[in-house]
C-alpha positions, 0 to 999 in steps of 0.5 A: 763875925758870929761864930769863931770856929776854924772858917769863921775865925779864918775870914775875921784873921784875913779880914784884920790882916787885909783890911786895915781900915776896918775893925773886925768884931768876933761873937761866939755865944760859948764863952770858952770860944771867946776866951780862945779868940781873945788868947789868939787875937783873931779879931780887935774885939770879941763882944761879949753880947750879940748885940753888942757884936753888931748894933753898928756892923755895916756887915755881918757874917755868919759863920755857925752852923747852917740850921742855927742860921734861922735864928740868929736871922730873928735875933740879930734883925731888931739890931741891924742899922739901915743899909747893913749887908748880912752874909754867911760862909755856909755850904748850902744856900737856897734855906739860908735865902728863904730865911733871910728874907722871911726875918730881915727887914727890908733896910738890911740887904742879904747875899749868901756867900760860900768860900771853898775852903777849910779842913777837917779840923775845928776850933778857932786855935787852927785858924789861919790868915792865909786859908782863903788865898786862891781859894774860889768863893761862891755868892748867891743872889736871887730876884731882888738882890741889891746890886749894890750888896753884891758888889761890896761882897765880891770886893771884900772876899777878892781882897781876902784873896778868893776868886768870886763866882756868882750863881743862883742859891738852887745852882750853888746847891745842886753843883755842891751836892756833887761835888761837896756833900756826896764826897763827905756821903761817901767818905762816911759809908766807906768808914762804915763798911769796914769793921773796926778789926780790919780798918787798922790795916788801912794805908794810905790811900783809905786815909786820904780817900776818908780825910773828909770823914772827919769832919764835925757830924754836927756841922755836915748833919746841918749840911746834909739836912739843908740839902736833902732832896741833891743829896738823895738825888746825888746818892742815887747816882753814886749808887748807879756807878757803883752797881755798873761797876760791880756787875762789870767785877761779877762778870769778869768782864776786864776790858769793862772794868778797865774802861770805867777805871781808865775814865776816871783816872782820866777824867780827874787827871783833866780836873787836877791840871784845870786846879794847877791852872787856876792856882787853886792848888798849892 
């Protein structure tokens, strides 16, 4: 595992707790991070070197930040035994893809994954072993993808207690531009538009309706640049709602404003009941 942050952290706990026949190696290149891991035993060992951490892995993940991916792609490629696969828990894919398959040689098999869990804390000390039950995981493959890599990936995550999805890198990120970096687009704007005299009156509903905000600006900066074009495309259909809406207000027209209101209350009442069905809510 290199990167021992909340998610990353997380996947070594429950692959330790779950897999008692595999030995999980953690990597962070701040040695304070690693201090951490080893205070809170998130992994059997925490290697000291990258190399180290991965000469003889039949699996590696990555769990750092998406634009950081490109690197380590170069770094970790000349360490890679024959018939390792190489994943990853980022939220964009379709760079990712294109990386790997630019700097990993042909013996070492590439599939991106992407489980959808977290929180908007950071740091190895809110680590869970539990973060990624009934959660759904996301695996991308392209033209090429080894079968076999798939296969191994989508038992690993199912024992973590993920439900497995497999879709193209362009899919997974056009679906979770929506419905994944708009959400942290908007959380941030509506932070932004009020002032900082006003934003202590906030109750409840502006809390929740932000959480997202603070998430680290670092990791969603990586996000958002990897995903531009669905996140411009993403904004500009927010941008439509919202004018509809405000038109709807500045005309006084309530039965329109009731209809736009009433739709999405609806509409997400269906979502909530679909996540209760599928126990991805608890």
């Amino acid at each position: 595992m290199i990167g021992m942050g909340l998610l990353g952290s997380s996947v070594a706990l429950s692959a330790k707790r779950e897999l008692t026949r595999s030995r999980v190696v953690g990597y962070s290149h701040r040695d304070s991070t690693r201090q951490k891991a080893r205070q809170y035993e998130v992994a059997h060992e925490i290697a000291d070197s990258l190399e180290q951490a991965i000469t003889a892995a039949d699996m590696v993940i990555l769990a750092t930040p998406i634009q950081t991916f490109k690197d380590y792609f170069k770094q970790i490629a000349p360490y890679l035994k024959d018939g390792c696969i190489v994943t990853d828990v980022g939220s964009t894919k379709a760079l990712p893809h294109q990386w790997a398959a630019a700097h990993l040689h042909k013996g070492v098999y590439y599939v991106g994954s992407h489980p959808i869990a977290g929180s908007e804390k950071r740091g190895v000390e809110y680590a869970r072993d539990d973060l990624l039950v009934n959660a759904r995981c996301i695996l991308t493959r392209v033209r090429g993808t080894r079968t076999a890599a798939i296969e191994v990936l989508t038992d690993f995550w199912s024992k973590l207690g993920c439900n497995v999805e497999i879709m193209s890198p362009a899919n997974h990120d056009r679906i979770f531009g929506m419905v994944s970096h708009l959400p942290h687009i908007t959380a941030t704007a509506l932070v932004n538009s009020v002032s900082p005299q006003n934003i202590k009156f906030s109750g409840r509903g502006f809390i929740d309706t932000t959480r997202v905000a603070s998430g680290p600006s670092n990791v969603w900066t990586d996000i958002l640049m990897t995903n531009s074009k669905t996140c411009v495309e993403a904004i500009e259909k927010l941008v439509a709602q919202l004018q509809t809406l405000r038109d709807a207000i500045a005309a006084g027209d309530t039965q329109k404003v009731n209809k736009i209101l009433a739709q999405a209350s609806q509409k997400r009442a269906k979502l909530i009941q679909y996540k209760i069905d599928q126990k991805e809510l608890f």
